[in-house]
C-alpha positions as CSV (number, residue, x, y, z in Angstrom):
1,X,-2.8,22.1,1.8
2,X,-3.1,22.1,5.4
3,X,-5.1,18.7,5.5
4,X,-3.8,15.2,6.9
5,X,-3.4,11.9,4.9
6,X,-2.8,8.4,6.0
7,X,-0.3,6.6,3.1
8,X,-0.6,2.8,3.8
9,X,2.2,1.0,1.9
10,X,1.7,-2.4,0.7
11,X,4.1,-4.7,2.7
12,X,3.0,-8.1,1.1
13,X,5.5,-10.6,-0.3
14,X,4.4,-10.0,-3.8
15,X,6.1,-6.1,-3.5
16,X,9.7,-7.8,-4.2
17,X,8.5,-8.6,-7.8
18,X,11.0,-6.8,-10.5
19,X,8.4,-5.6,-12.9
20,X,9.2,-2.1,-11.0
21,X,13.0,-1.7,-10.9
22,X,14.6,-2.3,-8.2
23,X,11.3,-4.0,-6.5
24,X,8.3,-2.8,-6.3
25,X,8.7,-2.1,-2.5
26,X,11.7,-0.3,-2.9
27,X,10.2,2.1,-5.5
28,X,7.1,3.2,-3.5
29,X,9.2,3.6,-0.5
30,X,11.0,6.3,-2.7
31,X,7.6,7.4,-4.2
32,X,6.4,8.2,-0.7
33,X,9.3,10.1,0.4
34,X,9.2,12.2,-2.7
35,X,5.2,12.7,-2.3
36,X,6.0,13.5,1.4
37,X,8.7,16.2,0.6
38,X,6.9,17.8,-1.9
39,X,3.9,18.3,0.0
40,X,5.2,20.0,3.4
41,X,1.7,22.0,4.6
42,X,0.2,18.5,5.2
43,X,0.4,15.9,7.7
44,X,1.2,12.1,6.8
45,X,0.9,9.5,8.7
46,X,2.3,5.6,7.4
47,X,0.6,2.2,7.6
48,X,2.1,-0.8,6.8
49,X,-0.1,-3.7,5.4
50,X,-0.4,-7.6,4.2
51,X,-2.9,-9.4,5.9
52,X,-3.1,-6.8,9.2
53,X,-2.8,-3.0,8.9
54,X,-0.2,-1.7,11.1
55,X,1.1,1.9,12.6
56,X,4.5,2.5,10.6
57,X,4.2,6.3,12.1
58,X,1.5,8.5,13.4
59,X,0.4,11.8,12.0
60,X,3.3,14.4,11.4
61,X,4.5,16.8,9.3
62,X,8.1,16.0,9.6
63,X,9.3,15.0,6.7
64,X,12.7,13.8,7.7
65,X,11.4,11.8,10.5
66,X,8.7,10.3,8.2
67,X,11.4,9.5,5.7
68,X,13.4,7.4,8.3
69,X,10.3,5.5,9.1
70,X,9.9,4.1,5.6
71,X,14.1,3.3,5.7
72,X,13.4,1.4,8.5
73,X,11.2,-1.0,6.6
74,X,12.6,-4.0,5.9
75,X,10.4,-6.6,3.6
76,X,12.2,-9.5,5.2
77,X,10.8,-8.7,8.7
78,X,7.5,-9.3,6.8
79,X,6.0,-12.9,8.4
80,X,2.8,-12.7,6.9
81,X,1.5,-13.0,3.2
82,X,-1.7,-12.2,1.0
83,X,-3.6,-8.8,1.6
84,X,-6.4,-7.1,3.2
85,X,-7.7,-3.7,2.0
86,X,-10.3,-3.8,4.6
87,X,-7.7,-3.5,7.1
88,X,-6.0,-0.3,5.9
89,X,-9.3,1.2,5.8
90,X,-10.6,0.5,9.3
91,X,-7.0,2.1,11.0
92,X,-6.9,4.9,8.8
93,X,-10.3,6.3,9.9
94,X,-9.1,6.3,13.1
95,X,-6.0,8.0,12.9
96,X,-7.9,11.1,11.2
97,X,-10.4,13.3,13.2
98,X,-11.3,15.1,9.9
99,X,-14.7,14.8,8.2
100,X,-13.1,14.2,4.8
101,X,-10.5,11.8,5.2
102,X,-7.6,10.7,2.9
103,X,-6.3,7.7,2.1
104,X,-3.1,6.9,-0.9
105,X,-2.7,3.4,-1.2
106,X,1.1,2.2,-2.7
107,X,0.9,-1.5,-4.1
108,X,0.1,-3.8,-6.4
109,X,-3.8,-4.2,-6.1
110,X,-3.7,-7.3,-3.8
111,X,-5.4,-10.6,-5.5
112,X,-9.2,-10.0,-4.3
113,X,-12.1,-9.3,-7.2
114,X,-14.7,-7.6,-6.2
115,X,-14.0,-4.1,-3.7
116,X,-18.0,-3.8,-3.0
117,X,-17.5,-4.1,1.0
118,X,-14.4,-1.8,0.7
119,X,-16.2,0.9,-1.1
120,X,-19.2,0.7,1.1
121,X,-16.9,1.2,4.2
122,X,-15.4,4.2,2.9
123,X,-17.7,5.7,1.6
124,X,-19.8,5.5,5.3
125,X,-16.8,7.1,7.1
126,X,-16.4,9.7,4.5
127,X,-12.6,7.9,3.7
128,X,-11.5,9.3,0.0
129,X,-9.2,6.9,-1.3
130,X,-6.2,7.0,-3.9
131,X,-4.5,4.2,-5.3
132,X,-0.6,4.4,-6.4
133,X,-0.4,1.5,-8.5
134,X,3.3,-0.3,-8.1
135,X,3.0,-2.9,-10.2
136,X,2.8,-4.0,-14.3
137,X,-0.3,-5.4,-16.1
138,X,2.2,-7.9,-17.8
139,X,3.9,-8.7,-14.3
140,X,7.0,-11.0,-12.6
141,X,7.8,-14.0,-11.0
142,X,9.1,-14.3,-7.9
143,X,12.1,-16.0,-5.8
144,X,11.7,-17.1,-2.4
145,X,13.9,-16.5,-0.1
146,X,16.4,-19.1,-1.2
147,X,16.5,-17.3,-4.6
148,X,14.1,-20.5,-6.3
149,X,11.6,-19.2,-8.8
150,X,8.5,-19.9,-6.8
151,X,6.1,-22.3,-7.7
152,X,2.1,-23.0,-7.6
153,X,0.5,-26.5,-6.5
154,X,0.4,-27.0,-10.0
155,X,4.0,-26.9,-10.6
156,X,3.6,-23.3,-12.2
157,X,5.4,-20.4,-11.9
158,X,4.0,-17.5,-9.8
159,X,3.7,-14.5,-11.7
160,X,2.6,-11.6,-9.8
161,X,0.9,-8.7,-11.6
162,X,-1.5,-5.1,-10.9
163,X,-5.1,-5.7,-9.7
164,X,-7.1,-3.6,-12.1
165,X,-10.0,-4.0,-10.1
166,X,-9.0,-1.7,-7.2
167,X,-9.1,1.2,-9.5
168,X,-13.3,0.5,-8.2
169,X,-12.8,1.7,-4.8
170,X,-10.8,4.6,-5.8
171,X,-13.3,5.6,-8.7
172,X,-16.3,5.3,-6.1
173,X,-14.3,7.4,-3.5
174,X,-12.8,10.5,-5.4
């Protein structure tokens, strides 16, 4: 109670998978308000990330207005694709002046293998991080914007799943 925490939402493209009912996206933006409502002595403030961390809304403790933030997201205002964790790291230690910083993560884990640099960072600027997973091991494809299944260079479907591997850099944070 009484602490501040940066939530950075996952904005990528693969967030409008359907493993997670409606999307993936849609669903954490509902997990977030929920978490925001039910925790009112804190203070919250909302990145937005895919390849660039961005400033959805700075530290507050209204819940309402945070709540109309994340309505205000709209996935196909998104330009960029792919993810970098590094990126949500770096801004949120700079929107918090605490010495124990916090840090929940909603998405699906990104595509990179190995969260070494990413736990060294945090753990240097004292950054706890938590990791809402929004995504199924067993996955979904995905339709571009057209509504066509969406295809590899290979002629494969693209079946986006959970990255079990960032469960590293929230183990080596707690």
């Amino acid at each position: 109670e009484g602490s501040e925490v940066v939530i950075a939402l996952d904005l990528s493209y693969s967030m409008q998978a359907t493993d997670i009912e409606p999307t993936r996206f849609e669903a954490a933006k509902e997990l977030i308000k929920e978490l925001i409502q039910k925790r009112v002595h804190e203070r919250f403030a909302l990145l937005g990330f895919t390849t660039n961390a961005i400033i959805l809304s700075p530290l507050s403790s209204d819940a309402q207005l945070l709540g109309h933030q994340l309505d205000l997201i709209r996935p196909e205002l998104v330009m960029t694709k792919g993810t970098n964790m590094a990126s949500v790291l770096e801004l949120s230690t700079k929107l918090s002046q605490v010495k124990a910083k916090s840090l929940i993560i909603v998405g699906d884990g990104g595509e990179r293998k190995d969260f070494t640099q990413d736990i060294a960072y945090a753990k240097e600027n004292g950054l706890r991080v938590s990791v809402l997973m929004m995504a199924t091991a067993s996955g979904a494809r995905l339709k571009d914007k057209n509504g066509v299944w969406i295809k590899d260079a290979s002629d494969h479907l693209v079946i986006t799943s959970s990255n079990p591997r960032v469960k590293a850099l929230s183990d080596a944070t707690a």
